[in-house]
C-alpha positions in Angstrom: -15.1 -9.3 13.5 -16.6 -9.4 10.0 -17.0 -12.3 7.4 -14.9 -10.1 5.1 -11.9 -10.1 7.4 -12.2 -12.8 9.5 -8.9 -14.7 9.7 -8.6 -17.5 7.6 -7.4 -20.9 9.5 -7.5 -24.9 8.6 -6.2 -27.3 6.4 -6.2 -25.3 2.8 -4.8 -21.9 4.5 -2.3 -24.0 5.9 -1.0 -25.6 3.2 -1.7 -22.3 0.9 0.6 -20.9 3.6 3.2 -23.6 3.3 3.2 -23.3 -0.3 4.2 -19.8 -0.3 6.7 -20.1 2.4 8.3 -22.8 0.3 8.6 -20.1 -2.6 9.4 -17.7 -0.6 12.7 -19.7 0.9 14.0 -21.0 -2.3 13.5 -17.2 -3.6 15.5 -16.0 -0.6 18.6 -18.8 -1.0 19.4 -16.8 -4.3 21.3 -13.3 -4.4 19.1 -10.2 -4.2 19.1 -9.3 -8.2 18.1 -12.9 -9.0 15.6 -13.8 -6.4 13.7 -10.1 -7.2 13.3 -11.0 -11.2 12.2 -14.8 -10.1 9.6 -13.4 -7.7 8.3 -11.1 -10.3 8.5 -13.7 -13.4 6.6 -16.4 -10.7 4.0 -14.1 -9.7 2.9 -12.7 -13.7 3.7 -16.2 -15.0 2.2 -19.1 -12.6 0.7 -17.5 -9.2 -1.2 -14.7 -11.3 -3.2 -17.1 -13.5 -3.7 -19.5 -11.0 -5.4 -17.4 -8.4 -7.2 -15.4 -10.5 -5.2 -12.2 -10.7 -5.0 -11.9 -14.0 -8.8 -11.8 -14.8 -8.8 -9.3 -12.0 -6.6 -6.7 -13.4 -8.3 -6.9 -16.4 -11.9 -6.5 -15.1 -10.9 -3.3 -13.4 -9.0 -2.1 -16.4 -12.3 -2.8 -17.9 -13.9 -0.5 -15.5 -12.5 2.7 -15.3 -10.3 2.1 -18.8 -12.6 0.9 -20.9 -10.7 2.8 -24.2 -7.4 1.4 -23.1 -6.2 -0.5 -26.1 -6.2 -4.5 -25.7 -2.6 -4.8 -26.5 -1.7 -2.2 -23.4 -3.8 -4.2 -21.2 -2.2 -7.3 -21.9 1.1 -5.7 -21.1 -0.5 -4.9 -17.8 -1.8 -8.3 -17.1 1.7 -9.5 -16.9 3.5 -6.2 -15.6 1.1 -5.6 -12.2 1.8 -9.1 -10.7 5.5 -8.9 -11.7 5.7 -5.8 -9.8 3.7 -7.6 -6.6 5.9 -10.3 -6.8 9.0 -7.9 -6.7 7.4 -6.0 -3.5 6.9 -9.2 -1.8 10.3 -10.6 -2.0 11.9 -7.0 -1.1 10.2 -7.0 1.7 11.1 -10.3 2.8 14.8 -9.3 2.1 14.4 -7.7 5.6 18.5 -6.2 5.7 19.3 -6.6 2.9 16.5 -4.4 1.4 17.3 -1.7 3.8 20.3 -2.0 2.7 19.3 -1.1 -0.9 16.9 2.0 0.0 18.1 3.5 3.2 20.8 5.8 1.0 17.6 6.5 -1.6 17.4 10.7 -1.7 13.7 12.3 -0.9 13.2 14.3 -4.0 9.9 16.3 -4.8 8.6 19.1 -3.5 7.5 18.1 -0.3 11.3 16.7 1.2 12.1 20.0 2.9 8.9 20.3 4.2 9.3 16.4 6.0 13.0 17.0 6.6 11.5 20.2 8.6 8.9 18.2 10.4 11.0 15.6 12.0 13.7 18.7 13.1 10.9 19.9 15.1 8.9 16.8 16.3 5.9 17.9 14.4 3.5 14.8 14.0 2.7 13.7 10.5 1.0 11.3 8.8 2.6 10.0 5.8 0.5 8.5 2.8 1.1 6.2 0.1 -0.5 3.8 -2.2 -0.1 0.1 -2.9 2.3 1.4 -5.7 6.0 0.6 -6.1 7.4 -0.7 -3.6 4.8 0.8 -0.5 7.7 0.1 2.3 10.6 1.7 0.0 9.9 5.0 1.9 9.1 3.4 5.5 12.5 2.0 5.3 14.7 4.9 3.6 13.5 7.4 6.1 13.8 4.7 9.5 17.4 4.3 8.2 17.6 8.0 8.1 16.8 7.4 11.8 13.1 9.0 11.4 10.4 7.6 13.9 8.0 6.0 11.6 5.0 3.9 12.8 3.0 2.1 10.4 -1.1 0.6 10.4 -1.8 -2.2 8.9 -4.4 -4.6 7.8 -3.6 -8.0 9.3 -3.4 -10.9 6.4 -6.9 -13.1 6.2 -4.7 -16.3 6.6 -3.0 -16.3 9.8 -0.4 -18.7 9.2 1.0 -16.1 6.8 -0.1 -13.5 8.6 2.5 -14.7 11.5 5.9 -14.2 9.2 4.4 -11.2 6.8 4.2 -9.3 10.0 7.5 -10.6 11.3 8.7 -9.5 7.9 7.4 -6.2 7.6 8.6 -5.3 11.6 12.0 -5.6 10.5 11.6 -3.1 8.1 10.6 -1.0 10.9 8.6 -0.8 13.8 6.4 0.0 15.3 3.6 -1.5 13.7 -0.2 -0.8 14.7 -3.1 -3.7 13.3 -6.2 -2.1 12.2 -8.5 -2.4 15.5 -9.3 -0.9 19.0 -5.9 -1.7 20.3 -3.5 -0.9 17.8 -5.6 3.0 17.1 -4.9 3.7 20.9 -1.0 3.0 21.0 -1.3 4.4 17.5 -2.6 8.0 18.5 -0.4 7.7 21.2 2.7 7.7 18.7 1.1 10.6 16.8 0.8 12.9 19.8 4.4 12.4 20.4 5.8 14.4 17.4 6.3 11.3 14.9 5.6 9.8 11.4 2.6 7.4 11.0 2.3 5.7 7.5 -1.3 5.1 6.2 -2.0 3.0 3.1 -5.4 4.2 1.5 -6.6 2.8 -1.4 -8.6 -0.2 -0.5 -12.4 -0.7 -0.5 -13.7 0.5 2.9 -17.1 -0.2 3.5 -17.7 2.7 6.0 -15.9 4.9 4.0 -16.6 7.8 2.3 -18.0 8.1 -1.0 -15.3 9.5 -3.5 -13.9 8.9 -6.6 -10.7 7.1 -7.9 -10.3 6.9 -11.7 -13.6 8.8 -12.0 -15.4 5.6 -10.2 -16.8 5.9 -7.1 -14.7 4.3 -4.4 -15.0 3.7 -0.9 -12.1 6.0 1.0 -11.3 6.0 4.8 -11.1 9.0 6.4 -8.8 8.4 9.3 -5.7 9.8 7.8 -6.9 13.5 7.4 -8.9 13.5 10.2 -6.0 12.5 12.2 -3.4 15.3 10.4 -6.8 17.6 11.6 -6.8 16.5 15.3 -3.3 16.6 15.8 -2.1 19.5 13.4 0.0 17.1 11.8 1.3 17.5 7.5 -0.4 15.2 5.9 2.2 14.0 3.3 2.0 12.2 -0.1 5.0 9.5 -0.4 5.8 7.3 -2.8 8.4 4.7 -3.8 8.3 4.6 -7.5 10.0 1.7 -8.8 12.6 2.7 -11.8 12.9 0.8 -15.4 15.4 -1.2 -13.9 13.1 -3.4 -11.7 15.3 -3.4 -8.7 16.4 0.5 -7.6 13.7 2.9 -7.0 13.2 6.9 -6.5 11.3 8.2 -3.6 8.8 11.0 -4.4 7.8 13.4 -1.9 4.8 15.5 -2.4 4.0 18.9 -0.8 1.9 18.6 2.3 -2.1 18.6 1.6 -3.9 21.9 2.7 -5.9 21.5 6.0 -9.7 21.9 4.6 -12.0 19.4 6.0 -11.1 15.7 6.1 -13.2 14.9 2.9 -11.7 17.2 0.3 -7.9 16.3 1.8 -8.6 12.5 0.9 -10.2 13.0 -2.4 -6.8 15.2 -2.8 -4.9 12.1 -1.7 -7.2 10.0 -4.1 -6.5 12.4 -6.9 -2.5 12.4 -6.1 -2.4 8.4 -6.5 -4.7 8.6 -9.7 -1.8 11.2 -11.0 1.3 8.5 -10.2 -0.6 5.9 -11.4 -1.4 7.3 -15.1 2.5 7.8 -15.2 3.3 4.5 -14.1 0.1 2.1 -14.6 2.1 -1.2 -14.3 3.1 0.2 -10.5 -0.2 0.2 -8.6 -2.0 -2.9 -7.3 -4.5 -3.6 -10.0 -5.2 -6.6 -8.5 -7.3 -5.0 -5.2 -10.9 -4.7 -5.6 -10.7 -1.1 -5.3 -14.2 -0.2 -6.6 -16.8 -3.3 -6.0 -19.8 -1.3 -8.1 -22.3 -4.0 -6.9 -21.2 -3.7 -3.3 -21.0 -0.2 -3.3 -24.6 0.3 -4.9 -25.9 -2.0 -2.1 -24.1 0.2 0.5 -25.2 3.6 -1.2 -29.1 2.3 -0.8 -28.7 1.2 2.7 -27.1 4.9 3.2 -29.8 6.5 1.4 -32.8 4.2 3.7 -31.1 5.3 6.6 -31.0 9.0 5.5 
Protein backbone atom coordinates (compact mmCIF):
# COMPACT_ATOMS: atom_id res chain seq x y z
CA UNK A 1 0.00 0.00 0.00
CA UNK A 2 1.20 3.53 -0.63
CA UNK A 3 2.12 6.43 1.78
CA UNK A 4 -0.60 8.40 -0.03
CA UNK A 5 -3.30 6.03 0.91
CA UNK A 6 -2.28 4.29 3.64
CA UNK A 7 -4.98 4.16 6.33
CA UNK A 8 -4.81 6.57 8.83
CA UNK A 9 -5.10 5.09 12.66
CA UNK A 10 -4.12 6.42 16.33
CA UNK A 11 -5.01 8.89 18.71
CA UNK A 12 -5.68 12.17 16.46
CA UNK A 13 -7.69 10.09 13.68
CA UNK A 14 -9.51 8.83 16.41
CA UNK A 15 -10.57 11.67 17.97
CA UNK A 16 -10.81 13.50 14.42
CA UNK A 17 -13.18 10.62 13.84
CA UNK A 18 -15.10 11.17 17.04
CA UNK A 19 -15.45 14.70 16.41
CA UNK A 20 -17.23 14.20 13.26
CA UNK A 21 -19.42 11.47 14.39
CA UNK A 22 -20.46 13.77 17.21
CA UNK A 23 -21.56 16.32 14.39
CA UNK A 24 -22.81 14.05 12.43
CA UNK A 25 -25.40 12.72 15.34
CA UNK A 26 -26.55 15.95 16.54
CA UNK A 27 -27.12 16.78 12.57
CA UNK A 28 -29.12 13.56 12.22
CA UNK A 29 -31.48 14.22 15.61
CA UNK A 30 -32.97 17.22 13.50
CA UNK A 31 -35.54 16.84 10.61
CA UNK A 32 -34.18 16.36 7.06
CA UNK A 33 -34.61 20.25 5.75
CA UNK A 34 -32.88 21.45 8.99
CA UNK A 35 -30.05 19.05 9.50
CA UNK A 36 -29.14 19.50 5.41
CA UNK A 37 -28.78 23.61 5.74
CA UNK A 38 -26.80 23.00 9.28
CA UNK A 39 -24.42 20.62 7.58
CA UNK A 40 -23.90 22.90 4.78
CA UNK A 41 -23.68 26.29 6.93
CA UNK A 42 -21.04 24.05 9.44
CA UNK A 43 -19.01 22.85 6.66
CA UNK A 44 -18.45 26.70 4.69
CA UNK A 45 -18.57 28.40 8.07
CA UNK A 46 -16.20 26.40 10.82
CA UNK A 47 -14.96 22.92 9.21
CA UNK A 48 -13.84 24.67 5.88
CA UNK A 49 -11.52 27.24 7.43
CA UNK A 50 -10.28 25.09 9.98
CA UNK A 51 -9.01 22.37 7.79
CA UNK A 52 -7.79 24.28 5.23
CA UNK A 53 -10.51 23.93 2.59
CA UNK A 54 -11.03 27.23 2.02
CA UNK A 55 -7.37 28.10 0.90
CA UNK A 56 -7.78 25.11 -1.18
CA UNK A 57 -10.63 26.05 -3.32
CA UNK A 58 -9.13 29.11 -3.85
CA UNK A 59 -5.60 27.91 -4.97
CA UNK A 60 -7.22 25.82 -7.68
CA UNK A 61 -9.56 28.53 -8.65
CA UNK A 62 -6.32 30.27 -8.97
CA UNK A 63 -5.07 27.64 -11.29
CA UNK A 64 -7.20 27.06 -14.02
CA UNK A 65 -9.44 30.47 -13.27
CA UNK A 66 -7.07 32.83 -12.88
CA UNK A 67 -9.54 35.73 -14.68
CA UNK A 68 -12.41 34.72 -12.44
CA UNK A 69 -13.25 37.90 -10.63
CA UNK A 70 -12.34 38.00 -6.76
CA UNK A 71 -15.80 38.66 -5.68
CA UNK A 72 -17.04 35.28 -7.67
CA UNK A 73 -14.44 33.34 -5.91
CA UNK A 74 -15.27 34.42 -2.62
CA UNK A 75 -18.81 33.23 -3.32
CA UNK A 76 -17.28 29.94 -4.14
CA UNK A 77 -15.11 29.68 -1.05
CA UNK A 78 -18.24 29.50 0.95
CA UNK A 79 -20.70 27.77 -1.68
CA UNK A 80 -18.30 24.47 -2.46
CA UNK A 81 -18.08 23.31 1.26
CA UNK A 82 -21.70 24.11 1.83
CA UNK A 83 -22.57 21.91 -0.96
CA UNK A 84 -19.94 19.03 0.69
CA UNK A 85 -21.50 19.43 3.80
CA UNK A 86 -25.02 18.99 2.21
CA UNK A 87 -23.73 15.58 0.40
CA UNK A 88 -22.39 14.31 3.52
CA UNK A 89 -25.35 14.52 5.64
CA UNK A 90 -27.68 13.12 2.59
CA UNK A 91 -25.89 10.48 2.53
CA UNK A 92 -25.92 9.70 6.03
CA UNK A 93 -29.79 10.13 5.91
CA UNK A 94 -29.49 6.54 4.65
CA UNK A 95 -33.81 6.03 4.20
CA UNK A 96 -34.71 8.87 4.43
CA UNK A 97 -32.63 10.17 1.49
CA UNK A 98 -33.88 7.42 -0.66
CA UNK A 99 -36.79 8.51 0.18
CA UNK A 100 -36.21 11.93 -1.28
CA UNK A 101 -34.54 10.78 -4.74
CA UNK A 102 -35.84 7.40 -5.60
CA UNK A 103 -39.13 9.22 -7.37
CA UNK A 104 -36.40 11.86 -9.14
CA UNK A 105 -37.19 11.43 -13.21
CA UNK A 106 -33.91 10.57 -15.54
CA UNK A 107 -34.07 13.46 -17.93
CA UNK A 108 -31.42 14.15 -20.71
CA UNK A 109 -30.66 12.54 -23.57
CA UNK A 110 -29.21 9.51 -22.56
CA UNK A 111 -32.44 8.10 -20.15
CA UNK A 112 -33.89 5.98 -22.97
CA UNK A 113 -30.71 4.76 -23.89
CA UNK A 114 -30.09 3.39 -19.85
CA UNK A 115 -33.82 2.64 -19.46
CA UNK A 116 -32.93 0.31 -22.73
CA UNK A 117 -29.89 -1.13 -21.19
CA UNK A 118 -31.16 -2.47 -18.03
CA UNK A 119 -34.41 -4.06 -20.23
CA UNK A 120 -31.87 -6.06 -21.86
CA UNK A 121 -29.15 -6.82 -19.18
CA UNK A 122 -26.56 -4.92 -21.13
CA UNK A 123 -23.63 -4.07 -18.82
CA UNK A 124 -22.84 -0.46 -18.32
CA UNK A 125 -20.70 1.53 -16.58
CA UNK A 126 -22.15 4.65 -15.21
CA UNK A 127 -20.00 7.87 -14.63
CA UNK A 128 -20.21 10.82 -12.55
CA UNK A 129 -18.25 13.40 -10.87
CA UNK A 130 -17.84 14.58 -7.24
CA UNK A 131 -20.62 17.11 -8.27
CA UNK A 132 -24.02 17.48 -6.66
CA UNK A 133 -24.98 15.11 -4.73
CA UNK A 134 -22.59 11.95 -6.51
CA UNK A 135 -25.08 9.13 -4.80
CA UNK A 136 -28.37 11.09 -5.99
CA UNK A 137 -28.32 8.84 -9.15
CA UNK A 138 -26.94 5.50 -7.33
CA UNK A 139 -29.91 5.73 -5.23
CA UNK A 140 -32.88 6.95 -7.69
CA UNK A 141 -32.05 4.22 -10.09
CA UNK A 142 -31.52 1.17 -7.08
CA UNK A 143 -35.01 2.41 -5.99
CA UNK A 144 -36.14 2.06 -9.53
CA UNK A 145 -34.96 -1.58 -8.76
CA UNK A 146 -31.70 -1.23 -11.18
CA UNK A 147 -28.64 -3.42 -10.19
CA UNK A 148 -26.10 -0.84 -9.42
CA UNK A 149 -22.56 -1.66 -8.01
CA UNK A 150 -20.39 1.03 -7.03
CA UNK A 151 -16.11 1.33 -6.58
CA UNK A 152 -14.88 3.24 -4.20
CA UNK A 153 -11.81 4.67 -2.58
CA UNK A 154 -11.78 3.56 1.02
CA UNK A 155 -11.42 6.77 3.56
CA UNK A 156 -7.58 7.37 4.84
CA UNK A 157 -8.96 7.25 8.57
CA UNK A 158 -10.33 4.09 9.28
CA UNK A 159 -12.40 4.83 12.09
CA UNK A 160 -14.49 6.87 9.68
CA UNK A 161 -13.93 4.81 7.07
CA UNK A 162 -15.98 1.93 9.23
CA UNK A 163 -19.49 4.08 9.30
CA UNK A 164 -18.90 6.17 5.78
CA UNK A 165 -18.97 2.70 4.26
CA UNK A 166 -21.75 1.43 6.37
CA UNK A 167 -23.47 4.66 5.26
CA UNK A 168 -22.92 4.61 1.73
CA UNK A 169 -24.08 0.51 1.62
CA UNK A 170 -27.36 1.46 2.60
CA UNK A 171 -27.76 3.63 -0.20
CA UNK A 172 -27.03 0.63 -2.15
CA UNK A 173 -24.98 -2.26 -2.52
CA UNK A 174 -22.95 -3.77 -3.67
CA UNK A 175 -19.92 -1.88 -3.07
CA UNK A 176 -16.33 -2.80 -4.54
CA UNK A 177 -12.98 -0.94 -2.51
CA UNK A 178 -10.38 0.09 -4.91
CA UNK A 179 -7.82 -3.09 -4.82
CA UNK A 180 -7.23 -6.67 -6.13
CA UNK A 181 -10.24 -8.06 -4.40
CA UNK A 182 -12.90 -5.71 -4.90
CA UNK A 183 -11.80 -5.38 -9.20
CA UNK A 184 -12.46 -9.30 -9.33
CA UNK A 185 -16.09 -9.44 -7.70
CA UNK A 186 -16.26 -6.12 -9.53
CA UNK A 187 -15.81 -7.52 -13.20
CA UNK A 188 -17.72 -10.22 -12.04
CA UNK A 189 -20.86 -7.88 -11.58
CA UNK A 190 -20.14 -6.31 -14.97
CA UNK A 191 -20.11 -9.48 -16.97
CA UNK A 192 -23.46 -10.20 -15.57
CA UNK A 193 -25.50 -7.49 -17.49
CA UNK A 194 -25.40 -4.67 -14.62
CA UNK A 195 -24.68 -1.04 -13.72
CA UNK A 196 -21.23 -0.19 -12.14
CA UNK A 197 -20.75 3.47 -10.98
CA UNK A 198 -17.24 5.00 -11.42
CA UNK A 199 -16.26 8.37 -9.84
CA UNK A 200 -13.36 9.87 -11.96
CA UNK A 201 -11.98 13.00 -11.27
CA UNK A 202 -9.34 12.57 -8.76
CA UNK A 203 -5.51 12.78 -9.19
CA UNK A 204 -4.28 9.24 -10.23
CA UNK A 205 -0.85 8.93 -10.32
CA UNK A 206 -0.72 6.11 -13.01
CA UNK A 207 -3.15 7.75 -14.91
CA UNK A 208 -3.28 9.16 -18.07
CA UNK A 209 -2.18 12.39 -19.05
CA UNK A 210 -5.28 14.66 -20.03
CA UNK A 211 -6.73 17.73 -19.39
CA UNK A 212 -9.49 19.06 -17.05
CA UNK A 213 -10.02 22.91 -17.17
CA UNK A 214 -7.35 23.11 -19.79
CA UNK A 215 -4.76 21.77 -16.99
CA UNK A 216 -3.23 18.71 -17.32
CA UNK A 217 -4.74 16.09 -14.90
CA UNK A 218 -4.08 12.67 -14.09
CA UNK A 219 -7.22 10.46 -15.36
CA UNK A 220 -7.85 6.66 -14.80
CA UNK A 221 -8.61 4.68 -17.48
CA UNK A 222 -10.43 1.79 -16.01
CA UNK A 223 -13.95 3.04 -16.77
CA UNK A 224 -13.63 3.02 -20.68
CA UNK A 225 -11.53 0.25 -20.83
CA UNK A 226 -14.01 -1.69 -19.04
CA UNK A 227 -17.23 -0.34 -21.31
CA UNK A 228 -14.39 -1.62 -24.20
CA UNK A 229 -13.88 -5.23 -22.69
CA UNK A 230 -17.26 -5.82 -21.98
CA UNK A 231 -19.33 -3.88 -24.71
CA UNK A 232 -20.87 -2.07 -22.06
CA UNK A 233 -22.46 2.07 -22.57
CA UNK A 234 -20.46 4.07 -20.93
CA UNK A 235 -22.84 6.65 -19.46
CA UNK A 236 -22.46 10.25 -18.13
CA UNK A 237 -24.75 10.73 -14.89
CA UNK A 238 -25.20 13.35 -12.77
CA UNK A 239 -27.22 14.59 -9.77
CA UNK A 240 -27.34 18.27 -10.05
CA UNK A 241 -28.34 19.83 -7.09
CA UNK A 242 -31.31 22.58 -7.68
CA UNK A 243 -31.41 26.41 -6.17
CA UNK A 244 -33.34 25.07 -3.55
CA UNK A 245 -30.34 23.19 -1.70
CA UNK A 246 -32.39 20.16 -0.88
CA UNK A 247 -34.25 18.54 -4.18
CA UNK A 248 -32.08 17.80 -7.14
CA UNK A 249 -32.51 16.82 -11.11
CA UNK A 250 -30.83 13.81 -12.45
CA UNK A 251 -29.09 14.37 -15.82
CA UNK A 252 -28.44 11.72 -18.12
CA UNK A 253 -26.11 12.05 -20.89
CA UNK A 254 -25.97 10.04 -24.24
CA UNK A 255 -23.73 7.14 -24.07
CA UNK A 256 -19.83 7.99 -25.14
CA UNK A 257 -18.81 6.53 -28.55
CA UNK A 258 -16.56 3.39 -28.29
CA UNK A 259 -13.07 4.87 -29.75
CA UNK A 260 -10.17 3.90 -27.71
CA UNK A 261 -10.16 4.22 -23.99
CA UNK A 262 -8.08 7.52 -24.04
CA UNK A 263 -10.29 9.82 -26.18
CA UNK A 264 -13.62 8.27 -24.22
CA UNK A 265 -12.21 9.60 -20.82
CA UNK A 266 -10.99 12.95 -22.02
CA UNK A 267 -14.82 12.93 -23.45
CA UNK A 268 -15.81 12.08 -19.88
CA UNK A 269 -13.29 14.80 -18.63
CA UNK A 270 -14.73 17.33 -21.06
CA UNK A 271 -18.49 16.38 -20.03
CA UNK A 272 -17.78 17.21 -16.21
CA UNK A 273 -15.73 20.49 -17.30
CA UNK A 274 -19.25 21.35 -19.21
CA UNK A 275 -21.63 20.77 -15.87
CA UNK A 276 -19.22 22.28 -13.94
CA UNK A 277 -18.99 25.84 -15.80
CA UNK A 278 -22.87 25.74 -15.37
CA UNK A 279 -22.81 25.03 -11.87
CA UNK A 280 -19.22 25.90 -10.41
CA UNK A 281 -20.36 25.96 -6.72
CA UNK A 282 -21.42 22.02 -7.38
CA UNK A 283 -18.12 20.18 -7.97
CA UNK A 284 -15.56 19.38 -5.25
CA UNK A 285 -13.14 22.19 -5.51
CA UNK A 286 -11.73 21.16 -2.61
CA UNK A 287 -9.78 17.76 -4.26
CA UNK A 288 -6.38 18.21 -5.51
CA UNK A 289 -7.41 17.45 -8.87
CA UNK A 290 -4.29 18.82 -10.67
CA UNK A 291 -0.97 18.70 -8.24
CA UNK A 292 1.28 20.61 -11.17
CA UNK A 293 4.37 19.84 -9.02
CA UNK A 294 3.55 16.26 -8.60
CA UNK A 295 2.49 15.76 -11.95
CA UNK A 296 5.83 17.45 -13.46
CA UNK A 297 7.76 15.01 -11.23
CA UNK A 298 5.72 12.10 -12.69
CA UNK A 299 5.90 13.41 -16.38
CA UNK A 300 9.99 13.30 -16.05
CA UNK A 301 10.09 9.98 -14.48
CA UNK A 302 7.68 8.98 -17.65
CA UNK A 303 9.85 10.69 -19.98
CA UNK A 304 13.46 8.77 -18.23
CA UNK A 305 11.75 5.70 -18.60
CA UNK A 306 10.73 6.41 -22.26
Amino acid sequence: MSRENRAQTGPAAWLSNLAVRAMLGVALALPYGTRVRLMGWLAARVIAPLAGYSKRVRANLDLVCPDMPEAEKRRLIRAVPNNVGRTLIEIYSGQEFIDRVKDVPLTGPGADALEQAHRTNRPVVLVTGHFGNYDVPRAALTGRGYQVGALYNPMKNSYFNAHYEAAIGTIGRPLFPRGRKGYGQMLRFLKDGHMLGFLVDQFMARGADLTFFGKPALTALSAAELALKYDALLVPIYGIRREDGINFDIVVEPPIPHTDATDMTQALNDSLEALTRQHMEQWFWIHRRWKPEKYARIMKNRADKA
